[in-house]
C-alpha positions in Angstrom: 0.8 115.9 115.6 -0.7 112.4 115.4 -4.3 111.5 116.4 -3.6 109.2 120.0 -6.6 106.6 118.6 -4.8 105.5 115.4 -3.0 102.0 116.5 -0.7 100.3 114.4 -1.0 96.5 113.9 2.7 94.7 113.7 4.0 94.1 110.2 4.0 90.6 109.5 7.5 89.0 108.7 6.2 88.9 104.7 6.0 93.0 104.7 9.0 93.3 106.7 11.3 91.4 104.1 9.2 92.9 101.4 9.7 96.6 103.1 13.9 95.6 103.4 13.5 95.0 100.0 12.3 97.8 98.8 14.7 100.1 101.0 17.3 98.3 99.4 16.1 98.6 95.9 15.9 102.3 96.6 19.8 103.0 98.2 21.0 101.2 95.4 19.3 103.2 93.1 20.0 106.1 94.9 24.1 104.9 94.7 23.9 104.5 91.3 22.3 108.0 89.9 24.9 109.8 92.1 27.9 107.5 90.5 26.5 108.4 87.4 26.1 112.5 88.1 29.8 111.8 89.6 31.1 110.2 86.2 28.8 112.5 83.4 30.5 115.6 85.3 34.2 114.4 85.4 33.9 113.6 81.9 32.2 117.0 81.0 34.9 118.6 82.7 37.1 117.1 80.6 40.7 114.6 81.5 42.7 117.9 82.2 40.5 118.7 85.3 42.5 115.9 87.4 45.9 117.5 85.8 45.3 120.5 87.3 48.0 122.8 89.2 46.2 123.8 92.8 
């Protein structure tokens, strides 16, 4: 539960950009370490894995 007296003052339009930034820094970070789990455990898998029968 928050405390009712805390207010929060506006970001300026400096943090906002700087904030967008940063979240986009992050998702694209976050992108590339699952592509790269994706492609180390295809190739520890091995080529046959895609050859598979089902």
């Amino acid at each position: 539960m928050q405390d009712p007296k805390i207010e929060y003052r506006p970001l300026t339009p400096e943090e906002e950009a700087r904030r967008r930034k940063r979240s986009v820094a992050i998702a694209l970070a976050l992108g590339a370490m699952v592509l790269l789990f994706f492609v180390l455990t295809i190739a520890k898998l091995g080529p046959q894995v895609l050859s598979r029968p089902l």
